[in-house]
N, C-alpha and C positions, 0 to 999 in steps of 0.2 A: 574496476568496479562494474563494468557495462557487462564483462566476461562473466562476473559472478551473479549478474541480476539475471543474465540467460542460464545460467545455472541453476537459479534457482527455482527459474518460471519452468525450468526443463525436470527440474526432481518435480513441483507441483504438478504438470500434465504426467507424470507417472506416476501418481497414486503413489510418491514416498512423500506426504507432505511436510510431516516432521523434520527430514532432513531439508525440503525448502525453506521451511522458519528457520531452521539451524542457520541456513547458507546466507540469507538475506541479514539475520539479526546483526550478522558481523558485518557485510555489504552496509550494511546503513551506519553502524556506528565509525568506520572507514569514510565513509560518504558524508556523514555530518564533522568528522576531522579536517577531512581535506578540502569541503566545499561550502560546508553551509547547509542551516537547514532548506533555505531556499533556494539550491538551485535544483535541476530538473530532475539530471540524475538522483538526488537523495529523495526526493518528490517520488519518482518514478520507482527506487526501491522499497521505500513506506509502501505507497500505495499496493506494491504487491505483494510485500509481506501480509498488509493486512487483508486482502486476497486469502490469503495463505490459512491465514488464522480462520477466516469465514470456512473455508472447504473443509478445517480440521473441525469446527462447530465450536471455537475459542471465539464466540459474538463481540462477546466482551471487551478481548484482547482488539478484535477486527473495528469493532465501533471505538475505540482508542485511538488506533494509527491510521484511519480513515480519517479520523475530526482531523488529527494535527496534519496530514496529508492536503484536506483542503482548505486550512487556516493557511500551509505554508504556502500553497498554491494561493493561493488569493490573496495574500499579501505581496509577490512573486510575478504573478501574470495578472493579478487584478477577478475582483471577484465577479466578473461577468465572463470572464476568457472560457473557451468552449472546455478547455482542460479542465480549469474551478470544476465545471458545470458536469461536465463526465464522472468528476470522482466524487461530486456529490450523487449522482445518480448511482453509480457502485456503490456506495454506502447507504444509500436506503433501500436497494435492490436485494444486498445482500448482509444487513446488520439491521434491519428493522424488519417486524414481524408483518403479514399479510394482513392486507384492512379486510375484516368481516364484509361476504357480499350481500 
């Protein structure tokens, strides 16, 4: 699972993104069989699927696996843990629109 989330972070830093949703989609459904939604690894491949989905311009898709990313974290490490707080930050950095200045 750790082999394919670098795989997958590795097709996203090469502009194939499509093939890193590919790669991740199945890395998470493996990783919610074999661990749970809440442990790190499944944590850690949501969160960069939905990654993923933001770079492809799928917000939608991205503000989805982002929410359940920091539900799962937060129930997981606790909703103050600096991790909660980092993937909440990714998800409004990159799934919500810019406030008018």
């Amino acid at each position: 699972l750790v082999s394919r989330l670098g795989l997958g972070l590795a097709y996203g830093e090469a502009d194939t993104v499509r093939q890193a949703v590919a790669v991740l989609t199945a890395a998470l459904a493996d990783a919610e069989a074999a661990h749970g939604p809440d442990h790190r690894h499944t944590i850690e491949i949501r969160a960069a699927l939905a990654c993923c989905h933001a770079v492809d311009g799928e917000f939608g898709a991205a503000a989805v696996e982002y929410d359940r990313a920091v539900a799962d974290a937060a129930r997981a490490l606790g909703p103050e843990h600096p991790d909660t707080a980092v993937l909440r930050e990714e998800r409004r950095r990159l799934c919500e629109p810019p406030s008018p200045e």
